[in-house]
N, C-alpha and C positions, 0 to 999 in steps of 0.2 A: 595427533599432537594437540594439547590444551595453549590456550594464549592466553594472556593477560594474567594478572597474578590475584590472589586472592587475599583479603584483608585478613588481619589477622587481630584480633582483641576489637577495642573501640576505636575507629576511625572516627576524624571531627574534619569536615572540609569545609572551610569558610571561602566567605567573597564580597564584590562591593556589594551585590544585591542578592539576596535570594529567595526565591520563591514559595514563600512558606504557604500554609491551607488552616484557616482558621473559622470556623461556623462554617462549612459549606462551601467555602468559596479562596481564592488564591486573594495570598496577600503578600507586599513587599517590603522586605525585612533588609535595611539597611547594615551593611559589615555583619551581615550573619553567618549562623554556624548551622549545619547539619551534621549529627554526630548517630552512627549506625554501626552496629555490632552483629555478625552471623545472619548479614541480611536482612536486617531491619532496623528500621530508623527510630530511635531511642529519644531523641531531643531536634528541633530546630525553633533555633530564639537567639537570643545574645547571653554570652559569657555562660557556656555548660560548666559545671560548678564541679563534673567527675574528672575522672584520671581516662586519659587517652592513649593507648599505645602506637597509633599515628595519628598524626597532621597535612592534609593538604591543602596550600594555601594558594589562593588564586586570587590575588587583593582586587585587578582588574575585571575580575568577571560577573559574569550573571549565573549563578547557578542555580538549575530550574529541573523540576521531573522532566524524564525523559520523554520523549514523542513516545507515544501511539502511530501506530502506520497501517490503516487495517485497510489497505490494497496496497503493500511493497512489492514494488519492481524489485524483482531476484531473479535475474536475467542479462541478455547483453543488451546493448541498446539497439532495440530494433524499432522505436522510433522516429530515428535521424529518419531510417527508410524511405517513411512518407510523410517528412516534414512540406517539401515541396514536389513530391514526386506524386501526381494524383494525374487520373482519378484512379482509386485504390485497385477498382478490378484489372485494373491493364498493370499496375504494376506490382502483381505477386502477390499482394493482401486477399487476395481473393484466391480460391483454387480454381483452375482450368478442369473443366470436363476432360479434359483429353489427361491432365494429369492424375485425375481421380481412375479413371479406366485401366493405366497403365499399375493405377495401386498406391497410395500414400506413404510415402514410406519416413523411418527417421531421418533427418538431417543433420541431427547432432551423436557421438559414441555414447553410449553411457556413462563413461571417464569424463567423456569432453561435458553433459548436463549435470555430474556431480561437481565436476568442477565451478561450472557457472554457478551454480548454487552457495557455495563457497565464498566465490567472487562476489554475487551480487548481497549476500546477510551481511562480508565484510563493510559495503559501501554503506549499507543500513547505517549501521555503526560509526561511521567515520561521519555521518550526519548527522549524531545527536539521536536515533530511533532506537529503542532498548527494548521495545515489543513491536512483533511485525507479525502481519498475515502474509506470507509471500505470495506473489502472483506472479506469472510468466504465459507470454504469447505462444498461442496453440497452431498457429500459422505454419513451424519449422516442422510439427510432430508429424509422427503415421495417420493417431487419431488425439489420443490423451493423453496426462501424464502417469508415473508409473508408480506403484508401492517403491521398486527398488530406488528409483531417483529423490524421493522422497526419506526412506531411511540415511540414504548417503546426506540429504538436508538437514536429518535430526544431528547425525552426527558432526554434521558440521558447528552449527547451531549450539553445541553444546560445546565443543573446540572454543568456539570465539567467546560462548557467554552469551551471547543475544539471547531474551527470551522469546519466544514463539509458537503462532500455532499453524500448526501446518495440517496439506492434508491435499490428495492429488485433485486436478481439474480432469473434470469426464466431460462428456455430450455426446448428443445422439445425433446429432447433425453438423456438418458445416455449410457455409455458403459456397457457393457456384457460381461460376459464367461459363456459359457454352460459348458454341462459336459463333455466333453473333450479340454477343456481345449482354445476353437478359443473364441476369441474377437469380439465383434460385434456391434452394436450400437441398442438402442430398442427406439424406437421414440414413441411420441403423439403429433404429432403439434396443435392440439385441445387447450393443455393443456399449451402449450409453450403460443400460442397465449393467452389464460387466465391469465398465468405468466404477461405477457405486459400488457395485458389491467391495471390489481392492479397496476401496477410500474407507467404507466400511472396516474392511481388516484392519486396515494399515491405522485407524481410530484406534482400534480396540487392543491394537498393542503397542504402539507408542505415546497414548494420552498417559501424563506425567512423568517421562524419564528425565532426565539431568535436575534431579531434584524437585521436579515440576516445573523448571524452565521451557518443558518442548511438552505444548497442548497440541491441542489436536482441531480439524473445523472440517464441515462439506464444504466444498469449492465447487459446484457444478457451473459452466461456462455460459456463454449468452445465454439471455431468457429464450432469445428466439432457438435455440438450438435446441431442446428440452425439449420432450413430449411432455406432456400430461401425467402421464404414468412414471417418469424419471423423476418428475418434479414432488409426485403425492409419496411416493418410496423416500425421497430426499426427505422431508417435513417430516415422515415418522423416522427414520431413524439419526436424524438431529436430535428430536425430543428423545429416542430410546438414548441417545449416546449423553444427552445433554452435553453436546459441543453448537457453536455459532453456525451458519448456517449464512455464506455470501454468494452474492450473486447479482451481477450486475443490470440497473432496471430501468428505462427510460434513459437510455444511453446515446442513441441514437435515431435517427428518421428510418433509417433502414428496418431496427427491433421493433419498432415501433408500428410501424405500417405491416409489418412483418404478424407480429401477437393479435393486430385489430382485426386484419386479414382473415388468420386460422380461428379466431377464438372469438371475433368480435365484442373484447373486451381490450382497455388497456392495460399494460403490459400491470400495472401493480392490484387493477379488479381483478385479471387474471390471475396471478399470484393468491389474491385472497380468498377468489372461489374454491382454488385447489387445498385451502386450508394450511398455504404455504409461511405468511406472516406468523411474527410470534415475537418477542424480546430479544431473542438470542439472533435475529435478524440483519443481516448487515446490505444494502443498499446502495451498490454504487450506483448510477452518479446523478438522477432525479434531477434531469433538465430538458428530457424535448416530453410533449404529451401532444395527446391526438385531439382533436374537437368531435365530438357530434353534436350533430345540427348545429353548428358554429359555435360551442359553448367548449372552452378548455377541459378536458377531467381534471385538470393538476388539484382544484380543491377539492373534489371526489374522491383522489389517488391520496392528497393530505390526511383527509380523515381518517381513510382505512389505516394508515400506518401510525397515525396517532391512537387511534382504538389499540392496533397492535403491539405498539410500545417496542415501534420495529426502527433501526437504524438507516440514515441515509450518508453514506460515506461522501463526502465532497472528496473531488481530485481538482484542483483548478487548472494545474498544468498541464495536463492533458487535455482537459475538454477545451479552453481557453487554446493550447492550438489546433483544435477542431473547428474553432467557432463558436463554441457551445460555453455557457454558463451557468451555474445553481444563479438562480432569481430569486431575491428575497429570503438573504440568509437572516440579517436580524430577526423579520417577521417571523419568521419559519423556529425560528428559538423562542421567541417572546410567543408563540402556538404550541411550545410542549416539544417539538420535534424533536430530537436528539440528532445532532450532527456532528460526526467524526470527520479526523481526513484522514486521506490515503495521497501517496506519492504516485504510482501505475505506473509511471515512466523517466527516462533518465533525464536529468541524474535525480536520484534519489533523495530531493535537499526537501525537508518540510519546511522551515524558514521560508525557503523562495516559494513553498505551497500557499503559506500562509500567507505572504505576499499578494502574493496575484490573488489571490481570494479575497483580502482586505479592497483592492482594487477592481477586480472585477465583481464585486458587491457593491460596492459605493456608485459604480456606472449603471448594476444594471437596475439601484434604487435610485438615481439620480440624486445621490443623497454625499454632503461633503462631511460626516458623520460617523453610517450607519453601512456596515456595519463595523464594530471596534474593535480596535486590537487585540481588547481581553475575548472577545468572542471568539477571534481567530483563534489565539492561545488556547481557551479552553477546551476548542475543539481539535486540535493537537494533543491533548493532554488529557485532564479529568472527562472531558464528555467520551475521547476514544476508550478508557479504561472503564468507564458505566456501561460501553456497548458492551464489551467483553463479560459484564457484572464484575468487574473487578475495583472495591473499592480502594484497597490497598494498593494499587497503579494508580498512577499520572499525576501523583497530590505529593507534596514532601511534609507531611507528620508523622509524629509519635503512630509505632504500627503496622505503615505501611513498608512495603519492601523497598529498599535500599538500592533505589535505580534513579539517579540520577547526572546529571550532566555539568559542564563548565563550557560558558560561550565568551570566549574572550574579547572585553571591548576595549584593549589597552592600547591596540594601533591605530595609526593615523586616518586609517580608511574608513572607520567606524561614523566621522562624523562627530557632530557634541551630541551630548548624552542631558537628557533631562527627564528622562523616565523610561528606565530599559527597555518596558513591553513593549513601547512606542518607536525605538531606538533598533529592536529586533526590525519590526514589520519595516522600517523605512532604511538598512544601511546596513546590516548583516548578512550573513551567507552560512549556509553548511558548514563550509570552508571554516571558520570562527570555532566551533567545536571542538574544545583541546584535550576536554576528559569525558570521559565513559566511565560510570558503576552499573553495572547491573546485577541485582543480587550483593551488592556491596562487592563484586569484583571489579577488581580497575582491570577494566577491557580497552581504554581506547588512554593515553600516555602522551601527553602532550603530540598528541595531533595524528597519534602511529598507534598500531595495535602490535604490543609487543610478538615477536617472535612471526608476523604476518609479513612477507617481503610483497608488499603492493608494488614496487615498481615490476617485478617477474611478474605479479597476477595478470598485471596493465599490457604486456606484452603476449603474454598467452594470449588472454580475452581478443586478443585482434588478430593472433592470427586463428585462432576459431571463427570469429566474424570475419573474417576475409574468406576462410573456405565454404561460409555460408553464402556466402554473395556469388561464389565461385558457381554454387548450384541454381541458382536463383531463376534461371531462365526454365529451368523444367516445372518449375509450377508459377509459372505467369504466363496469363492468356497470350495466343502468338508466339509463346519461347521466341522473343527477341534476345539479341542479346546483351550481357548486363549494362554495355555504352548508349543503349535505348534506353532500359528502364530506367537506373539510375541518372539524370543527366545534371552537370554539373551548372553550378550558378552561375557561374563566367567561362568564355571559352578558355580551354586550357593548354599551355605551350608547356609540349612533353619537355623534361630533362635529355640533355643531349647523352 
């Protein structure tokens, strides 16, 4: 089943503001029009001077290119999990030796992982994201994800209109606790390499269907999890497939001590020894680094990925509930760096990404400043479509393809308005998001994706996450059970 409808002649959509791209750079275009025809964007200025065969008029909004999302959460929210339920090994985040012995097995049907898949591109969308890399937690699986799970993605994908590049996550390892309680990593690089090879296939016959809406990318999983040999196979056939190449890097103290450990490099030398950097490079999330002899590598690790002309994906909502933060986003722009974001986790709002980013920048430069709004914005938008090399993304000129959005600031909750971008970052939500084009298809319809019944999706999704939690205690250290692991904020007085 296809959703949303498709435009048909010259569509012209105006608004109070919108986001036009003029020299290089976003500019903001008072009662503007954007007018696109077969996909591409034809005119955006004031008073288009041709004949239109629609109009959408959205007097109150901002209408701005779409997000870039290159770490989308396309999953259930497995999150919440271990919002306050730590520390991670005791509760499921980790595998038990005892449950590796017994054999890793799926915890999702294939029905119930195409489904989420479905579910989670929908939510994409319902948040203003018109290009996504999806990503999903390895934690529920046997080992990795699958070619078949992944065609049921394209076709999803191509149902709703999202553009995308997909492409399954492998590794040759996960982590470990035994039964007292050490950490360890349990590897099969057999099996990693098997991971690559599918990803490989599933490349080389899904890059460009639905008219080039559904690309293609490697997704190999933590650094720490990757041999050597996973990772130098990975970097050639990226470059043979010419697709992007993500993978998450300096994410944690665990990868981190983990890569110094095996490799006695840090985790982005490591990377560059293997000849793994390169442009088409994407980088989540470049905030914990190791010292030797007391000296940071973070400006060591900068270099290399500046030489590389390699991406550092910012997620703030996720690391910011870790504890963790990008440090010196202005600087790290104003040094060349290219910085995208990614959402990782639910809900999938980039508005509230760029939020907390705006905010957790400006604390961790002590700065009332620095870094700005337009910063944030561009890296939502024009800097995620330059990772991708995709000029034609994230900008609204003459040209480019005909993916953009309407964030309505016409309610009360918005706040006053004295300058949108500013007006986004301090008092908007996903939620705000009333239209979707992507491709110049209206995907997203005053707040709904035609012919999508999200309240059924809302209801399935739980109770597939219910019968996840149902298993939960066979891969958590101790198989306690789920009234241990999970335990509630306040004490709870059952229903009679």
């Amino acid at each position: 089943m296809t959703f949303g409808t498709d435009s048909r002649g010259r569509t012209l959509v105006s608004g109070r503001w919108v986001v036009g791209h003029r020299g290089g750079r976003h500019v903001l275009i008072e009662r503007g029009e954007v007018v696109f025809e077969g996909g591409e964007i034809v005119f955006v200025g004031h008073g288009f001077p041709g004949e239109v065969a629609r109009r959408v008029d959205r007097p109150d909004a901002l209408i701005a290119p779409g997000f870039i999302d290159l770490d989308a959460v396309c999953d259930l929210d497995t999150a919440v999990l271990s919002l306050d339920n730590t520390p991670s090994w005791r509760k499921g985040r980790i595998w038990p030796t005892s449950y590796i012995a017994r054999g890793p097995y799926e915890m999702y049907r294939p029905e119930e992982l195409a489904f989420q898949k479905r579910y989670g591109l929908a939510q994409l969308l319902r948040n203003g994201i018109t290009t996504a890399l999806p990503i999903a937690s390895l934690f529920y699986r046997a080992w990795g994800e699958t070619y078949q799970e992944f065609a049921a993605a394209a076709e999803a994908a191509e149902d709703l209109g999202l553009r995308v590049y997909l492409g399954p996550a492998y590794r040759s390892g996960h982590t470990q606790v035994d039964e007292a309680g050490a950490v360890s990593l349990f590897m099969d690089e057999a099996r990693g390499l098997a991971g690559l090879d599918e990803a490989i296939r599933f490349c080389r016959d899904m890059e460009g269907l639905a008219g080039g809406r559904v690309r293609t990318m490697l997704a190999p999983d933590r650094i720490e999890s990757c041999t050597p040999e996973l990772l130098r196979r990975t970097a050639a056939a990226a470059r043979d497939l010419d697709v992007p190449l993500r993978l998450h890097c300096h994410q944690s103290r665990f990868e981190v001590e983990t890569v110094m450990r095996l490799h006695g490099l840090s985790p982005t030398s490591w990377l560059d020894s293997l000849g793994v950097l390169g442009p088409r490079v994407l980088l989540p999330h470049f905030t914990d680094f190791p010292s030797v002899g007391g000296v940071s590598t973070r400006d060591a690790d900068l270099a290399a990925l500046l030489a590389a002309d390699a991406t550092v994906v910012h997620c703030p909502v996720v690391m910011a509930r870790n504890g963790a933060a990008l440090a010196g986003l202005s600087d790290l722009v104003a040094r060349g760096l290219r910085i995208g974001l990614g959402t990782d986790t639910w809900p999938p709002d980039m508005i509230l990404n760029m939020q907390v980013g705006l905010m957790l920048g400006r604390v961790m430069a002590g700065s009332v400043s620095q870094p700005s709004s337009a910063q944030l914005f561009d890296a939502a938008t024009s800097a995620g479509a330059d990772a991708l090399g995709r000029p034609d993304l994230g900008r609204l000129m003459p040209g480019a393809r005909a993916d953009l959005i309407a964030i309505d600031f016409g309610h009360d909750r918005i706040g006053q308005v004295i300058d949108p971008i500013q007006t986004l970052m301090q008092s908007s939500a996903g939620r705000d998001v009333t239209d979707v084009f992507v491709e110049g298809r209206h995907v997203l319809v005053d707040g709904a994706i035609p012919g999508f019944d999200a309240a059924a999706a809302h209801a399935r999704a739980q109770r597939q996450f219910d019968g996840l939690i149902a298993k939960y205690p066979e891969r958590t250290w101790g198989h306690p059970p789920v009234s241990e692991i999970f335990q509630p904020s306040y004490p709870v007085e059952a229903a009679p």
